[in-house]
N, C-alpha and C positions, 0 to 999 in steps of 0.2 A: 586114646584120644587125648590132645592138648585140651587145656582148658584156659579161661579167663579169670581173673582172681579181681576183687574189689573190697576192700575195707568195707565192714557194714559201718555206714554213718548214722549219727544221731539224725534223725528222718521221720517225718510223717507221712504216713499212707505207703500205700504197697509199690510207688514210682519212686524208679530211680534218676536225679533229673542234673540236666549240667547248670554249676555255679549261677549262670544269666537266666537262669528258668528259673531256679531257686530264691534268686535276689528277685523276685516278682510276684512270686506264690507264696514263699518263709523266708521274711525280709531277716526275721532274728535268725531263723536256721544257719541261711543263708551268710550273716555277718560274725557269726562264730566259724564258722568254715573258710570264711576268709583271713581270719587269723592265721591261719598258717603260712597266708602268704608276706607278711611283715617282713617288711625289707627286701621283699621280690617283687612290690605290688606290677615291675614294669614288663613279668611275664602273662599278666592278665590281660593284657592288651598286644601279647604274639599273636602275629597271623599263623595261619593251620592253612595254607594254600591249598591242597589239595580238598580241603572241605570246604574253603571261602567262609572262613569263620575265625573266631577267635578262640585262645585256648580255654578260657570260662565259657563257651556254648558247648561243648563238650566231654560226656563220660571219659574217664582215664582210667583204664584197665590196666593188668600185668600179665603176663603167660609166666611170669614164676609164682611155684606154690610157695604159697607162705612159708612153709615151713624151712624152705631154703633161705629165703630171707631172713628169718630167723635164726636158722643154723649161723651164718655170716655174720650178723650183727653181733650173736652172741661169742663167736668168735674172733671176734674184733674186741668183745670188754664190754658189751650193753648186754644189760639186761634189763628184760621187762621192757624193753622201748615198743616192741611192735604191736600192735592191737593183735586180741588173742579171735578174733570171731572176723571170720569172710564170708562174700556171697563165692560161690564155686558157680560160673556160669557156662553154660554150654556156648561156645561160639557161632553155634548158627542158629541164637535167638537174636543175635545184630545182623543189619544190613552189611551187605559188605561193600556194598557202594556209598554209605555214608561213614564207610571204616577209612582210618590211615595208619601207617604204624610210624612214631616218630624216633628214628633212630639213636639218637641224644648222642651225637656226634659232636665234641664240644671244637675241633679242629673247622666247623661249618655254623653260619651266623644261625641261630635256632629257627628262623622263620623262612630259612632257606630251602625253598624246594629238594635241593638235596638229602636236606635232613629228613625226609620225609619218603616211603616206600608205600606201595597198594598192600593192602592186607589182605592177607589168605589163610584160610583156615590151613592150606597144607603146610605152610611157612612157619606155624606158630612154636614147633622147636627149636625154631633158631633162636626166638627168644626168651628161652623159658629157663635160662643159666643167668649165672651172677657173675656177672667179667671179674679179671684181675683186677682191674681199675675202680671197681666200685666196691672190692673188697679191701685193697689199700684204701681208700677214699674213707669209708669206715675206721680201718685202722687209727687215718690220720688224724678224724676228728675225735676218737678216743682220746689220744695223744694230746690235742688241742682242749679236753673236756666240754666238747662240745656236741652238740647233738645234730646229728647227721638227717639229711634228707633222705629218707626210703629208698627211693627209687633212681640216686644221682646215679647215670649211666647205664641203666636199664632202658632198653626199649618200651615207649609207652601204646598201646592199643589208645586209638584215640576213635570213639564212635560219636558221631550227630546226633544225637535223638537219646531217649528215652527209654525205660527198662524197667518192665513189671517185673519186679520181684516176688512177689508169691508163692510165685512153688519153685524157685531157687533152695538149692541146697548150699545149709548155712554150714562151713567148717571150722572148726573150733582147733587152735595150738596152745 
């Protein structure tokens, strides 16, 4: 079985909750997590067409295991970049009608329906690999001694709602 992969975040209580849930219930949680988006704040305000939402109301998942992501990164010249502890989630604890996959097709405007496919649990090998492109992309900001985005050109699992963590299994790299 594919699975779901999630950074465990600095978090209170057993809910996993999107960015605009967060900025409402841990306004401070909430504004350390948005740090990360400095200098991209203009993707917090992407439509998610197929959810009618924005990309802060939104979980963002991965179907690659971490540890491939780290293989990559680390093959690229980083070390230590990736956080070492994930939720390991089974897929069919989300809705699949509140799911979308966003393809990060960078050839298509981001908020463009195109970039955007139904999600399926049978689908989710497709995107559980590290493209070429986001292994150079790695490379490059080696190169550049700059620190890379996770996930540039990875397909993102994008879910509406909410995720009791509890009895998640937590895996460790």
């Amino acid at each position: 079985m594919n699975y779901l992969y999630h950074m465990i975040p600095k978090m209170r209580g057993n809910i996993l909750m999107p960015l605009n849930a967060l900025k409402e219930r841990y306004p401070n949680i909430a504004a350390k997590h948005l740090e990360k988006y400095h200098g991209r704040e203009k993707i917090l305000s992407q439509r998610i067409p197929p959810l009618n939402c924005l990309w802060n109301d939104v979980l963002h998942f991965t179907a690659v295991h971490p540890k491939k992501t780290h293989a990559a990164l680390k093959k690229a010249g980083f070390e230590g970049l990736l956080t070492r502890r994930w939720f390991k989630i089974d897929p069919r604890l989300i809705d699949p009608h509140q799911t979308t996959v966003f393809l990060y097709n960078d050839e298509i405007e981001r908020d463009a329906k195109e970039n955007f496919t139904t999600f399926s649990i049978g689908n989710l090998s497709q995107y559980n690999a590290i493209g070429r492109e986001t292994s150079h992309y790695y490379r490059e900001k080696r190169a550049r001694e700059e620190r890379p985005l996770l996930f540039h050109l990875i397909p993102h699992i994008l879910y509406k709602g909410n995720l009791d963590i509890s009895d998640l299994e937590v895996i460790e790299i």
